[in-house]
N, C-alpha and C positions, 0 to 999 in steps of 0.2 A: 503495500500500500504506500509507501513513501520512503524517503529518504533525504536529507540534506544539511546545520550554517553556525576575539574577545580585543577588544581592543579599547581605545579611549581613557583619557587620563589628564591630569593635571587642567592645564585651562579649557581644554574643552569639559569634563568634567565638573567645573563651576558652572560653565556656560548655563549646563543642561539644567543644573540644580535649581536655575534660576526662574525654568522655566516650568516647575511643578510650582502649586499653591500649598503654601506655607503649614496649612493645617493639613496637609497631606505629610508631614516631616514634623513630626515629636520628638522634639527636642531631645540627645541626652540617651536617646534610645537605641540599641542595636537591631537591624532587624531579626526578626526570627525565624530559620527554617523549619517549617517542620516537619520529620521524614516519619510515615506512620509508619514503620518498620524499622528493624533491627540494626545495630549500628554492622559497619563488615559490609563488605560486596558494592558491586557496581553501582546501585544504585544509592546508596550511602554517602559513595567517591563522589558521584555527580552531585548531592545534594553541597556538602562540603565545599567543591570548586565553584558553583553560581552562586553560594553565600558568602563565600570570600571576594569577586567580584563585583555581585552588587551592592555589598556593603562598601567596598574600596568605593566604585564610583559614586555611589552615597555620601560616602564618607562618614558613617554612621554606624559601620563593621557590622558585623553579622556572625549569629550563632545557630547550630545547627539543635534542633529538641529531637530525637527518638524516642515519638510517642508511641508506642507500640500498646495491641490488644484488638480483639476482635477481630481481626485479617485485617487491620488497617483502619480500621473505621473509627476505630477512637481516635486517634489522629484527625484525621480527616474532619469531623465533627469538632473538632477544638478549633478549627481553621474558620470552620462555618459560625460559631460563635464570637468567633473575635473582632477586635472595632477595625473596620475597611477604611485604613490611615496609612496602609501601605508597611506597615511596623510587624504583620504579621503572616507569611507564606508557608504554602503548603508545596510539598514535588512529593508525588506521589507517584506508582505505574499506573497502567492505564486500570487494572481491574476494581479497581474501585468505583471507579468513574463509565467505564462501559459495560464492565462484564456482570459487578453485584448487584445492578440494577433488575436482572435480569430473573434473580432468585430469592432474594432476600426479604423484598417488597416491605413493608411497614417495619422491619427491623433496620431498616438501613438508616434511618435515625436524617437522612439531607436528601436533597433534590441535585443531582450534578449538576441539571441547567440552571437552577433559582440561585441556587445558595452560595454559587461561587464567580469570580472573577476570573477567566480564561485566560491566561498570560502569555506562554508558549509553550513548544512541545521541546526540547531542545536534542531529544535523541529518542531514534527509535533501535530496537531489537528484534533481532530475528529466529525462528524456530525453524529445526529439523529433523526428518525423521531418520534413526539410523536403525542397521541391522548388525546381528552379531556375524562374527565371521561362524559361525555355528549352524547357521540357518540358509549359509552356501550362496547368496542373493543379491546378482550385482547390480540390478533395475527394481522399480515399482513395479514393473510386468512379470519379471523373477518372482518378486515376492508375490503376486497375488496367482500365479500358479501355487507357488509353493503351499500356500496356505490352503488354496482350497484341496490339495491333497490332504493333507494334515493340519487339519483347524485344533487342534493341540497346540499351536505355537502360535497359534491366532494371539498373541496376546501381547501387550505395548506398557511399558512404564512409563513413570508421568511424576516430574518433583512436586507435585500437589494438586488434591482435590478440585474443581472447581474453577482452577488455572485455564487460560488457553492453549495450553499443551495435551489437557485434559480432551477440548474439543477437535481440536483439532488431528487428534487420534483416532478419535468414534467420525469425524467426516469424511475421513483416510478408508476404513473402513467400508462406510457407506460406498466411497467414488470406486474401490476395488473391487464392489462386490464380497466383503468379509465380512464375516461378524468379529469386529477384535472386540477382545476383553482388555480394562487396564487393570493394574496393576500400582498404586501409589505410593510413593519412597518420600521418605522425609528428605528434601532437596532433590539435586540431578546427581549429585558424587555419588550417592548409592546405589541408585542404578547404571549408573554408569560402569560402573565396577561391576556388579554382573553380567551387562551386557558385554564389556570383555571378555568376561571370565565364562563367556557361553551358557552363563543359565538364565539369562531375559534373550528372548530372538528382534523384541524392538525397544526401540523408545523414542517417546518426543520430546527433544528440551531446547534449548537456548544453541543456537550453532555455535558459538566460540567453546561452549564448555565440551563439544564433541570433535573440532579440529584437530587438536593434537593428537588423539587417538586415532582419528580420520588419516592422517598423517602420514602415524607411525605405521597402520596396516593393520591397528588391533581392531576396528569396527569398518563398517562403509557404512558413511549417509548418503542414503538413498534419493533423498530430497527436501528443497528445503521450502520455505512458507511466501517468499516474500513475491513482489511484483517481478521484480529482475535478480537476476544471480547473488550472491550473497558474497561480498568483498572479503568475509573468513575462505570460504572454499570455491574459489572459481569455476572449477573443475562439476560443482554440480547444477544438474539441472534443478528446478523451480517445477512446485508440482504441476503448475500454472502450464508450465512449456511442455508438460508431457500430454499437457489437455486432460488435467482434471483441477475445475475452478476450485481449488480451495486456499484465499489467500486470509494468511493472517501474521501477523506480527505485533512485538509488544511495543512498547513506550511510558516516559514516565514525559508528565505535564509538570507544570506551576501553575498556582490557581493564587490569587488572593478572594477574600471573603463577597459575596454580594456586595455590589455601591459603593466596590472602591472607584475613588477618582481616573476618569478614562485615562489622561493626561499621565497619570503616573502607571497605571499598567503597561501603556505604551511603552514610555520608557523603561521600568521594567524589562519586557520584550526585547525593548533594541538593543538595552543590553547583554540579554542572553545571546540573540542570535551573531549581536558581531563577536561575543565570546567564543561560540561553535564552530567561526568563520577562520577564526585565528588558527596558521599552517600546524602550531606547535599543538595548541590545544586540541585541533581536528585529529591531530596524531595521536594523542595522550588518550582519547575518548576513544579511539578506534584500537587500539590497545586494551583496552579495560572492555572489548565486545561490543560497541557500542556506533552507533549511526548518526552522526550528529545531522540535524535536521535545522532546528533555529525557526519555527512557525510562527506566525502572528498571533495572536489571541483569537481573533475571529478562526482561523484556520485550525488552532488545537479546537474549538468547539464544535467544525463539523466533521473533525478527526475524531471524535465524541461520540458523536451522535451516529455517526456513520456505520461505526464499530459496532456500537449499542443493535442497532437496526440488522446489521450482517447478522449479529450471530445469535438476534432473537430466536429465529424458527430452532437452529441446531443445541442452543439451550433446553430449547422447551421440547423438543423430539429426545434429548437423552435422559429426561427425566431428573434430574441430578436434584438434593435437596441438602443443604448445608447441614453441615454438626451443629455451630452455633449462629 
């Protein structure tokens, strides 16, 4: 679905500051990140480097909160309460915002469209599927012979319930003609480890966490999620170019709270995305798995919505219903 975009300082820096309204800028205050998961991993990294930057252009420094609980949502909810003065941000991935909507319904406690300020997307992620070298399968057409031999092996890991690695497994399935069963592992490292070790024949996760095995020869990904090839592994095709539409990938946004000032979201924004743009930063991100993008506000919202919309029907066809 997408792909793409740090820079500015000193006097241009004032310039800008000049150009937000005053009550949008509380005195004294740092702003605040807040990443409603776990401190550790990529998305952690990323919150960390846009809080360091748009506090510097601020001037106002920035700290990161890991509010964690609920898959995120108490975070998230803390965001949605706080005063829209620009003092308080949320980067979250996408599933909070496209994917919980889908299942949670009156537990979700916020509205993604109402309750929040869209600010940018500033990188997205991509998924794919691999096999173990066990299961002998060097295509999706491999594999779905193989399976319908032996639907015993029918079966796909997934670092978490409810994830879009989740769906994107059972649509694999569907486009193959399989019935897969998954299988869920606390993270991708555990399964991944058996899919080496030949006792999982698939799984779906994050491409960079499958490369280096991809690599080395100890697994083949068979394919990967996005619109165009995946900049981890050149070499694979895109389930899309084999002719079966199944596209998805992840992403984390920044939101601020409903009614923050347009004028400072923007900049906001502009900040991130000439962040993303930066040769050194685009390499650091792309290193750490990651697709830097740099979106508008308007543009993360109907990457929002869009997402929400896709993967309504395949939500509600796999039946899924959360623990809490």
């Amino acid at each position: 679905m997408r792909a793409g975009k740090i820079i500015a300082a000193g006097v241009l820096s004032a310039l800008a500051l000049t150009s937000v309204p005053a009550f949008a800028q509380p005195a004294g205050q740092p702003i605040r990140m807040i990443f409603p998961f776990a401190a550790g991993g990529s998305g952690d990294a990323l919150a960390r480097i846009i809080t360091e930057r748009i506090g510097k252009e601020t001037g106002r420094g920035g700290i990161v909160e890991n509010r964690t609980g609920a898959s995120g949502r108490i975070g998230v909810n803390a965001v949605k309460n706080s005063a829209p003065d620009g003092g308080t941000l949320l980067i979250t991935a996408f599933a909070p915002m496209s994917i919980f909507p889908l299942f949670y319904g009156d537990k979700l406690g916020y509205d993604p469209d109402k309750d929040f300020t869209p600010i940018s997307q500033p990188v997205s992620f991509e998924f794919a599927l691999a096999a173990s070298n066990a299961l002998n399968v060097k295509s999706v057409s491999e594999l779905a012979a193989a399976l319908k031999k032996d639907s015993a092996k029918a079966v796909f890991g997934t670092p978490a319930a409810g994830a879009l690695p989740h769906f994107l497994g059972l649509e694999t399935g569907k486009k193959i003609g399989v019935d897969l069963r998954m299988i869920v592992f606390r993270g991708s490292a555990l399964g991944i480890n058996d899919l080496v070790a030949g006792q999982l024949p698939l799984m779906v996760t994050l491409t960079p966490d499958f490369a280096p095995h991809h690599e080395a020869g100890k697994i083949r990904i068979l394919a990967t999620f996005g619109e165009e090839r995946s900049i981890h592994v050149k070499d694979v095709p895109t389930m899309k170019e084999l002719g079966h539409n199944i596209v998805g990938y992840g992403w984390y946004g920044v939101y601020g709270p409903a009614k923050m000032p347009p004028e400072l979201a923007a900049r906001y924004s502009k900040i991130i995305a000439d962040m993303v743009r930066e040769p050194a930063t685009r390499e650091r991100l792309v290193k750490m798995g990651l697709v830097p993008t740099g979106t508008t506000g308007p543009e993360l919202a109907a990457i929002q919505k869009r997402d929400r919309e896709f993967w309504a029907g395949p939500v509600r066809e796999s039946g899924f219903q959360p623990q809490q």
